[in-house]
C-alpha positions as YAML, in Angstrom:
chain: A
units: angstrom
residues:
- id: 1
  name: UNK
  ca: [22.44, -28.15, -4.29]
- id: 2
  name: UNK
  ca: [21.20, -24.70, -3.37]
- id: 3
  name: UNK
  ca: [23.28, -22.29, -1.11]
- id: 4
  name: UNK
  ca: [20.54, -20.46, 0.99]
- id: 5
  name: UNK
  ca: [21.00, -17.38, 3.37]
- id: 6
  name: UNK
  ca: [18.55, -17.27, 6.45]
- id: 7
  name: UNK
  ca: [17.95, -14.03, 7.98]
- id: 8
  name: UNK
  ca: [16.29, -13.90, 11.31]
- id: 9
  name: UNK
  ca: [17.13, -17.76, 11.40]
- id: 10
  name: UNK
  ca: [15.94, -18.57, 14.91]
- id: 11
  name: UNK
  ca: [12.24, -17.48, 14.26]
- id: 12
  name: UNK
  ca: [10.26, -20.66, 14.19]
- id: 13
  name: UNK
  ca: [9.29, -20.04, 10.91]
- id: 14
  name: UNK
  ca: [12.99, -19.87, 9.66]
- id: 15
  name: UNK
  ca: [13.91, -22.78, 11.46]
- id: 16
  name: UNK
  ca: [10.92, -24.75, 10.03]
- id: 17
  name: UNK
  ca: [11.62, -23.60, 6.70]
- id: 18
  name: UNK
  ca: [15.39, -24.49, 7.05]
- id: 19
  name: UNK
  ca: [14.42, -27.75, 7.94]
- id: 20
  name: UNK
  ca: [12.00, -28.80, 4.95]
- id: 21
  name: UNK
  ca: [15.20, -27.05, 2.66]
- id: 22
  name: UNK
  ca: [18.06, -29.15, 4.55]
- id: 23
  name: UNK
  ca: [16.24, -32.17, 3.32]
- id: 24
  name: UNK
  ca: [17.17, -31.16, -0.34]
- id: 25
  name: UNK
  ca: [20.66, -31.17, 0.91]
- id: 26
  name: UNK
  ca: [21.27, -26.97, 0.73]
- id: 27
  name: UNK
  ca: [24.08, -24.94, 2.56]
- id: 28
  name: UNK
  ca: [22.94, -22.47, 4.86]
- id: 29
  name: UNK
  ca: [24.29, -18.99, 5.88]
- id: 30
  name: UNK
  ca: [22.57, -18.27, 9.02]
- id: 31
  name: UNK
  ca: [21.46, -14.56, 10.48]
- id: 32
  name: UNK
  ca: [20.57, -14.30, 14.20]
- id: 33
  name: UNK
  ca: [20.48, -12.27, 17.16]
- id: 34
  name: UNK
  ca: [20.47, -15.34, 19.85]
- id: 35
  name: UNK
  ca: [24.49, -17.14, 18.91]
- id: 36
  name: UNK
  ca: [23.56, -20.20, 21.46]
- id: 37
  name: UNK
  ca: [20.41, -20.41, 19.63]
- id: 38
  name: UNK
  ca: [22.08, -20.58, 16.49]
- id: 39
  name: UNK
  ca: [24.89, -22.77, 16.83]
- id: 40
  name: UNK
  ca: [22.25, -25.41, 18.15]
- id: 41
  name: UNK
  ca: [19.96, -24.72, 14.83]
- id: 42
  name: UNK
  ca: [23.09, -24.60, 12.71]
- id: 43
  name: UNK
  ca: [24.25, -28.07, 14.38]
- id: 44
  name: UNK
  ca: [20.36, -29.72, 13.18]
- id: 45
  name: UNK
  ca: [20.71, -28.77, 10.11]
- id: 46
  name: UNK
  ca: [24.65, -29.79, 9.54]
- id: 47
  name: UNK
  ca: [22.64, -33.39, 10.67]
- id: 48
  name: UNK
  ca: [19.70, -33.32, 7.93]
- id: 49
  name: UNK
  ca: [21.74, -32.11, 5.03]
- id: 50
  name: UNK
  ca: [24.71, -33.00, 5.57]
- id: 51
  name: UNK
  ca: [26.37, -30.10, 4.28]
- id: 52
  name: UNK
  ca: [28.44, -27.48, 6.63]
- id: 53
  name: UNK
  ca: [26.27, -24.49, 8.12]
- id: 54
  name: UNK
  ca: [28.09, -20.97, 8.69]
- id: 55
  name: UNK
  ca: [26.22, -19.00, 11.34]
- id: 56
  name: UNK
  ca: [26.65, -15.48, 12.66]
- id: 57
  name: UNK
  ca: [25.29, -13.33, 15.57]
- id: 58
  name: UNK
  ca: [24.28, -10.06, 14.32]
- id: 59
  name: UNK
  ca: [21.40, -6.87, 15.40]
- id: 60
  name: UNK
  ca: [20.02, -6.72, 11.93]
- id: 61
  name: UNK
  ca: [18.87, -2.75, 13.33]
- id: 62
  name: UNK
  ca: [22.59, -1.79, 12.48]
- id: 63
  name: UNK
  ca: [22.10, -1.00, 8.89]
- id: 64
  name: UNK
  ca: [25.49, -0.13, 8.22]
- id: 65
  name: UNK
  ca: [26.50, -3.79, 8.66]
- id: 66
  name: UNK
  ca: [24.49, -5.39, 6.00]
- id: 67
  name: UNK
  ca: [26.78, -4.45, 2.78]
- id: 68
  name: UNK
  ca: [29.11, -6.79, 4.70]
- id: 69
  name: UNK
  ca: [27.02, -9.36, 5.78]
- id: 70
  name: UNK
  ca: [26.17, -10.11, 3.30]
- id: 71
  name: UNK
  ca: [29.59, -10.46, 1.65]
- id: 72
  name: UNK
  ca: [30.76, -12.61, 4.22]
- id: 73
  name: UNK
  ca: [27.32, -14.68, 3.35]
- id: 74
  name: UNK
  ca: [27.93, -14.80, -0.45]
- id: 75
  name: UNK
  ca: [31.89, -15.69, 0.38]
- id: 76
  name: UNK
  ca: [31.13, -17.94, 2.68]
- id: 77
  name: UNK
  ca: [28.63, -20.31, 0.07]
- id: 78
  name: UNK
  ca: [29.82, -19.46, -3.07]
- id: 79
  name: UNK
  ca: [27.13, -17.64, -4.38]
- id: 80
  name: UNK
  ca: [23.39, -17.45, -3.06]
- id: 81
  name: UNK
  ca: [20.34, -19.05, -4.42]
- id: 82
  name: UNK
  ca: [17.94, -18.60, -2.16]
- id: 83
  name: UNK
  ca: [17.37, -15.46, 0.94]
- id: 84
  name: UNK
  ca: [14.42, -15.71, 3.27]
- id: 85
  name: UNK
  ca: [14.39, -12.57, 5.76]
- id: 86
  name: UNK
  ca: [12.31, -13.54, 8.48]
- id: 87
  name: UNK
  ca: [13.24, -11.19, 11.41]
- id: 88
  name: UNK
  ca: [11.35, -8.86, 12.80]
- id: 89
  name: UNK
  ca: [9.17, -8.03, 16.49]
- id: 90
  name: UNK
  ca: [5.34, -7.91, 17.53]
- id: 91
  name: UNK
  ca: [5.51, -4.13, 19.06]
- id: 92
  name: UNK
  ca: [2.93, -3.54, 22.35]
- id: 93
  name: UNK
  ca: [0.65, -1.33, 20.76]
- id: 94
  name: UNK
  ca: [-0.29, 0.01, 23.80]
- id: 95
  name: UNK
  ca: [3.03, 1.27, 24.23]
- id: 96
  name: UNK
  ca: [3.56, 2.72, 20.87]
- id: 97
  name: UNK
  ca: [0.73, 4.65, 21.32]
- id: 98
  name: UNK
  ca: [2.29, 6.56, 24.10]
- id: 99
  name: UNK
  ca: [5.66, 6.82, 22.79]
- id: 100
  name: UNK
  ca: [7.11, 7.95, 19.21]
- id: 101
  name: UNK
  ca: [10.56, 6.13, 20.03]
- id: 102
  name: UNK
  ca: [8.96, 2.74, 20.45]
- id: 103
  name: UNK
  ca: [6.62, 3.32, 17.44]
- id: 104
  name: UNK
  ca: [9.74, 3.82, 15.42]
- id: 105
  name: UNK
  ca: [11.89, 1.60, 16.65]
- id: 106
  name: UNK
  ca: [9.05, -1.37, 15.50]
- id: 107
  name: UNK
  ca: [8.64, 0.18, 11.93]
- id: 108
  name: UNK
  ca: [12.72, 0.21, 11.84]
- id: 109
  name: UNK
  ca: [13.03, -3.06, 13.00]
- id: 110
  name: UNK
  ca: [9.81, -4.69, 11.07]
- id: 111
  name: UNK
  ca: [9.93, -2.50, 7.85]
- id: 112
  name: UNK
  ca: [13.63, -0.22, 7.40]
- id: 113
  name: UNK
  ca: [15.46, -2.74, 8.08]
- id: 114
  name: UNK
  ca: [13.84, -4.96, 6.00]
- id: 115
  name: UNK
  ca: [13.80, -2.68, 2.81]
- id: 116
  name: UNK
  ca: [17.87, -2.18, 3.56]
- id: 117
  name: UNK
  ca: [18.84, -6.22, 3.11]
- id: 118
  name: UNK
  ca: [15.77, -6.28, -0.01]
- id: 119
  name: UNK
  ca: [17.75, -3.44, -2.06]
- id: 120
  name: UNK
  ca: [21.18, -4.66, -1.70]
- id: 121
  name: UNK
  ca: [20.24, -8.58, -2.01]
- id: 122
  name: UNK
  ca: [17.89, -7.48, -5.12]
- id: 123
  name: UNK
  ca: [20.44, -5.72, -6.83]
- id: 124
  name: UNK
  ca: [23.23, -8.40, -5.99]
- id: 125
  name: UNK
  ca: [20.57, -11.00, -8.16]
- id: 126
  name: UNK
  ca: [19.97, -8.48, -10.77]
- id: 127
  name: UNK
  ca: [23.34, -8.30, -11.76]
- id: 128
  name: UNK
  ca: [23.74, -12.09, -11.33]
- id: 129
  name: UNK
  ca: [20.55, -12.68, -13.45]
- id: 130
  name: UNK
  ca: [19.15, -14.74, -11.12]
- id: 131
  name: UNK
  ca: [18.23, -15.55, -7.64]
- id: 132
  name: UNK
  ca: [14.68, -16.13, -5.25]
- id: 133
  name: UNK
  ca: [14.06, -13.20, -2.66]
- id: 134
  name: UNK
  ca: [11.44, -14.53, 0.10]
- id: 135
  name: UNK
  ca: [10.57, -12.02, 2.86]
- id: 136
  name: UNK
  ca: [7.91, -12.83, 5.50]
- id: 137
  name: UNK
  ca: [5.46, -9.87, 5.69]
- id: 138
  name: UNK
  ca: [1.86, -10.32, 7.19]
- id: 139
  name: UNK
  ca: [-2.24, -10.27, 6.49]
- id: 140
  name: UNK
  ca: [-1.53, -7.63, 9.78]
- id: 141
  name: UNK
  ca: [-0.28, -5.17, 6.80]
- id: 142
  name: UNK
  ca: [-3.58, -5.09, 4.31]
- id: 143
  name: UNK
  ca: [-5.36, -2.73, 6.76]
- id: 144
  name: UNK
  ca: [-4.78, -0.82, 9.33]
- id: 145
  name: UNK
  ca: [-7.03, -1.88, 12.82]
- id: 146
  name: UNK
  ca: [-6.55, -0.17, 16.33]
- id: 147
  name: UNK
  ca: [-5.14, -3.53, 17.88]
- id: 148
  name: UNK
  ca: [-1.71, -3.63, 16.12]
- id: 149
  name: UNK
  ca: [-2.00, -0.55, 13.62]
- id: 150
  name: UNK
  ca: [1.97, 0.37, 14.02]
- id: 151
  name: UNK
  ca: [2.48, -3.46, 12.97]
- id: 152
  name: UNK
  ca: [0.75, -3.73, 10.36]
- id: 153
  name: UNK
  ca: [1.88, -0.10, 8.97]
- id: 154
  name: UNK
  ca: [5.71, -1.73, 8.90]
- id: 155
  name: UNK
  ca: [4.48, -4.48, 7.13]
- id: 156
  name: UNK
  ca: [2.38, -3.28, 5.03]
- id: 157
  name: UNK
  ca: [5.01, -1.21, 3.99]
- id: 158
  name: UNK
  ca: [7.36, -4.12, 3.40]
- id: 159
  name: UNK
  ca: [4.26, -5.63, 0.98]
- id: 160
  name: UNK
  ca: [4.36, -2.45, -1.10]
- id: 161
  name: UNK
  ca: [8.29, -2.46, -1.71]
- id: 162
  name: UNK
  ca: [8.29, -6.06, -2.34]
- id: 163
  name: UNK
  ca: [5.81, -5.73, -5.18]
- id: 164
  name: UNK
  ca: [7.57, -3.17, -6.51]
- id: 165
  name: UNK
  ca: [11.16, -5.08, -6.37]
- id: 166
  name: UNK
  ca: [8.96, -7.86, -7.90]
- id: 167
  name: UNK
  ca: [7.72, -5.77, -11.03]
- id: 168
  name: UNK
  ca: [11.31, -4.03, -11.53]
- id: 169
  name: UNK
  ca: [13.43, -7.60, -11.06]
- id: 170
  name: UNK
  ca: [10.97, -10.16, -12.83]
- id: 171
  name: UNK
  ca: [12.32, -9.70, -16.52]
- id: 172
  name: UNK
  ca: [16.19, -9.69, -14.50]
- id: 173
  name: UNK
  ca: [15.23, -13.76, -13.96]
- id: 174
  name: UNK
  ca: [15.10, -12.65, -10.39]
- id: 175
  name: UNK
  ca: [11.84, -14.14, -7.93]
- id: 176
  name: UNK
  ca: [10.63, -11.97, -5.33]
- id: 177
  name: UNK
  ca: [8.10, -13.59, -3.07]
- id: 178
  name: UNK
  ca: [6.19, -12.24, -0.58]
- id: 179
  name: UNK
  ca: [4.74, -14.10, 2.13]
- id: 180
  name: UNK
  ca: [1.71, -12.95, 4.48]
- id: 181
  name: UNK
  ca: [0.82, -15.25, 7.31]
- id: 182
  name: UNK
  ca: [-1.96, -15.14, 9.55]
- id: 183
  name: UNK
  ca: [-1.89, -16.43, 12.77]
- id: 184
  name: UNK
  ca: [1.10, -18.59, 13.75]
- id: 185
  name: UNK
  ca: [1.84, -20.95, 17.22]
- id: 186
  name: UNK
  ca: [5.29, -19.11, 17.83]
- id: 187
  name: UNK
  ca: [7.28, -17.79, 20.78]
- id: 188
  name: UNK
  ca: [6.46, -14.00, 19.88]
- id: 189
  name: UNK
  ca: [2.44, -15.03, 19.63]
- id: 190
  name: UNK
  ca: [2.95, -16.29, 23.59]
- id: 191
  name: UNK
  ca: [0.99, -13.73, 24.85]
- id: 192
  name: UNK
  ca: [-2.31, -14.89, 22.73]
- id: 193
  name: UNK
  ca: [-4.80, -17.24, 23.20]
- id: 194
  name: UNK
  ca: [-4.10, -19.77, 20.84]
- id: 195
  name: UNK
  ca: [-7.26, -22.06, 19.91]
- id: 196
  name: UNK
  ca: [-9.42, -22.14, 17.38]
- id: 197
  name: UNK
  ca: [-8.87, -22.93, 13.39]
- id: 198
  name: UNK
  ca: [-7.36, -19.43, 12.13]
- id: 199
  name: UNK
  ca: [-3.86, -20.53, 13.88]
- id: 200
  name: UNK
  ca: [-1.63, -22.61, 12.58]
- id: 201
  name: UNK
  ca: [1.91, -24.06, 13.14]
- id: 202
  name: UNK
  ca: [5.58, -23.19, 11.96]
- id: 203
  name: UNK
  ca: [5.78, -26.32, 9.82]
- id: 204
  name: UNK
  ca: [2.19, -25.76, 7.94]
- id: 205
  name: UNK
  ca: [4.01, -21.84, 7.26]
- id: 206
  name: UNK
  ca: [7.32, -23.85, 6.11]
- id: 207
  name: UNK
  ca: [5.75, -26.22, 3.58]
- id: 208
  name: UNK
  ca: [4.05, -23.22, 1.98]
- id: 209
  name: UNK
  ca: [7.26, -21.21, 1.57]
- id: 210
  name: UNK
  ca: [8.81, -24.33, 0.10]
- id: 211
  name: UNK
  ca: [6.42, -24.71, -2.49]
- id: 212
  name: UNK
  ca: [6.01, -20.50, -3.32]
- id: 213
  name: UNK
  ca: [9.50, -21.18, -4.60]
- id: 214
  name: UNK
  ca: [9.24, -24.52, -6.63]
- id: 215
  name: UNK
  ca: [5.99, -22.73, -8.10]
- id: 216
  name: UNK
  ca: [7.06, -19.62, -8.80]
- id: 217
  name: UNK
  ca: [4.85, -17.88, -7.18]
- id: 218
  name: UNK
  ca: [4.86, -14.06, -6.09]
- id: 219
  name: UNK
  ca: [2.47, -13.37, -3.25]
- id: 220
  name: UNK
  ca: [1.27, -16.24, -0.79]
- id: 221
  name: UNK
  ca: [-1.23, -16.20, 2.04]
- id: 222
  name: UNK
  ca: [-0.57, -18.76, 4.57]
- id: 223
  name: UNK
  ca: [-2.38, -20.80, 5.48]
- id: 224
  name: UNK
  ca: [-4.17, -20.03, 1.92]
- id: 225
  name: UNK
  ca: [-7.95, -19.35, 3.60]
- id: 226
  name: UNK
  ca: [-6.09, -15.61, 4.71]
- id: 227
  name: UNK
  ca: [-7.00, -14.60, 1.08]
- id: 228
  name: UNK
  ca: [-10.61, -14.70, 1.49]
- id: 229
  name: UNK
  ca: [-10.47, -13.79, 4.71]
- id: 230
  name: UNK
  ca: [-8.31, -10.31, 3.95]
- id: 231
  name: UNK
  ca: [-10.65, -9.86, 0.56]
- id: 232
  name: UNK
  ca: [-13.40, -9.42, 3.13]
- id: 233
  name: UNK
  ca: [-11.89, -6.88, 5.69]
- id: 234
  name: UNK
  ca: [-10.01, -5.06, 2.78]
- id: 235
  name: UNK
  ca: [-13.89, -4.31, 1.31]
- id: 236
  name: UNK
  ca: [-15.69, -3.57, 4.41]
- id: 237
  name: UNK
  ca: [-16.56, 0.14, 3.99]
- id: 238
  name: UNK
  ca: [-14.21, 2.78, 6.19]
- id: 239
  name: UNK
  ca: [-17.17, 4.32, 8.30]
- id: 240
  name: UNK
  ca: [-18.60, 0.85, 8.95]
- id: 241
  name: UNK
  ca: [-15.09, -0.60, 9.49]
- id: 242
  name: UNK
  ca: [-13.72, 2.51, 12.04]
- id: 243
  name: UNK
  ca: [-16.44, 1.31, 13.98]
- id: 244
  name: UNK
  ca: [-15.24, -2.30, 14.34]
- id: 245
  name: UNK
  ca: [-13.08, -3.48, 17.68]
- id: 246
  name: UNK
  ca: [-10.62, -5.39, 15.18]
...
């Protein structure tokens, strides 16, 4: 039985992910902002693994409070096996463009605070010897384009310290993996139009998470197609690309 902290756990990706782990029978600590939100998710899952779920309400922005969270977390289970941070906002570009506060405020949210709970976690599994670190970045974060450019800076930057936890933790026995969806069917993609085959749905995300940890693997593209897609755009030549509306 694995005991597995959920940060962010009322994204639809977290939920879907909790699910597919719940049917392994793990214990969950769950993060949120939303606490009706939770207690319903944490009640689902109490039902499909039939284990006890711990849940807490917390603004994840308040950096100061994750040395303790995440105490409480590791009190609360035992130990943790597993941590999949999954918060994080789609900033209005627009409005970032007119206004430094906003624009920082998105790369706190999306990339600080991100980088905060990744250092303490990874050092709390280095000196354990042990321990799988999954944090949901994004293809939005392989190059910058002038639709969602303050986006895709955060998590771009949230790809580069991941691969560097990755290299320092992998001979510690610790996993870091880094996840980069494309398009996903979820409540903070509302705004889009959602047709066509580049968009896919929570669950498809979930299974793919599930199996970068039983694989071992260290950086996943989901649905797996965003590789070849983002080895295109990476290569497209800068004064050729500038001129794109991407």
């Amino acid at each position: 039985m694995r005991n597995i902290l959920i940060i962010g756990a009322t994204s639809a990706i977290a939920e879907a992910t909790a699910r597919r782990f719940a049917a392994s029978g793990a214990r969950f600590y769950l993060v949120g902002r939303n606490a009706a939100k939770l207690a319903a998710i944490a009640g689902d899952l109490e039902i499909r693994s039939g284990q006890p779920v711990t849940s807490e309400s917390l603004d994840l922005d308040q950096l100061s409070q994750h040395p303790a969270l995440l105490e409480r977390a590791m009190q609360a289970l035992g130990g943790i096996d597993i941590v999949l941070i999954a918060h994080g906002t789609l900033p209005d570009q627009a409005a970032c463009q007119q206004s430094v506060e906003q624009t920082l405020a998105a790369i706190h949210t999306n990339a600080l605070s991100v980088i905060s709970l990744a250092t303490l976690l990874g050092n709390a599994f280095e000196q354990r010897g042990r321990g799988v670190l999954i944090a949901i970045s994004s293809v939005a974060g392989e190059r910058g384009r002038q639709s969602n450019y303050v986006y895709g800076a955060a998590k771009g930057m949230v790809s580069l310290f991941l691969q560097g936890l990755r290299n320092r933790l992998s001979r510690h026995g610790v996993q870091v993996i880094t996840i980069k969806p494309g398009f996903v069917d979820t409540p903070m993609t509302a705004a889009f139009e959602k047709k066509g085959l580049l968009w896919a749905q929570p669950d498809r995300i979930a299974k793919g998470i599930v199996a970068a940890v039983e694989r071992g693997r260290d950086e996943v593209y989901l649905p797996g197609f965003w590789r070849w897609i983002m080895l295109v755009i990476r290569h497209i030549p800068e004064g050729l690309f500038k001129r794109l509306k991407l």
